[in-house]
C-alpha positions, 0 to 999 in steps of 0.5 A, spaced: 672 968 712 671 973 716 664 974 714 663 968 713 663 966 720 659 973 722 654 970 717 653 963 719 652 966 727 647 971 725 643 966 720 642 963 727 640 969 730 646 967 736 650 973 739 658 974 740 657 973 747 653 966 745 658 964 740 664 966 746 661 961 750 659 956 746 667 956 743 670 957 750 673 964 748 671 971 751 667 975 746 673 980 745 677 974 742 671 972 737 669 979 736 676 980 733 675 973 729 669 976 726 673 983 725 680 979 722 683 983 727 686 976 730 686 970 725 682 964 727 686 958 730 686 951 727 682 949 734 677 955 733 677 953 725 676 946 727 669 948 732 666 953 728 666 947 723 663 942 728 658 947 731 655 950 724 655 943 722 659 946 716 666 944 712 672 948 713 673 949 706 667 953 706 668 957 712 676 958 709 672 960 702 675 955 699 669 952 697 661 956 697 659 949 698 657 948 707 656 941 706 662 937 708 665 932 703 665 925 704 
């Protein structure tokens, strides 16, 4: 899951102060998500999935499918 959200910010050419902000979290606290220093919060989870447009079973490695089941 880790690289997962690494993955879709670079695929985006965002940086991890860009993500910090758009999540309201310090770029340390998301560094340390991108790491697996720290796990992901379900609040966090649940705005990474809304901001990429993506499920959260894809970012949980649950799925490889981003696209969100209706």
């Amino acid at each position: 899951m880790y690289r997962r959200i690494r993955d879709l910010r670079e695929d985006r050419d965002l940086t991890q102060k860009q993500m910090a902000k758009a999540l309201n979290c310090s770029q340390q606290a998301y560094s340390n998500y991108e790491l697996g220093q720290r796990d992901i919060p379900t609040d966090m989870l649940i705005k990474l999935a809304l901001f990429y447009n993506v499920s959260t079973d894809y970012i949980l490695g649950i799925s490889d499918n981003p696209k969100i089941q209706k």
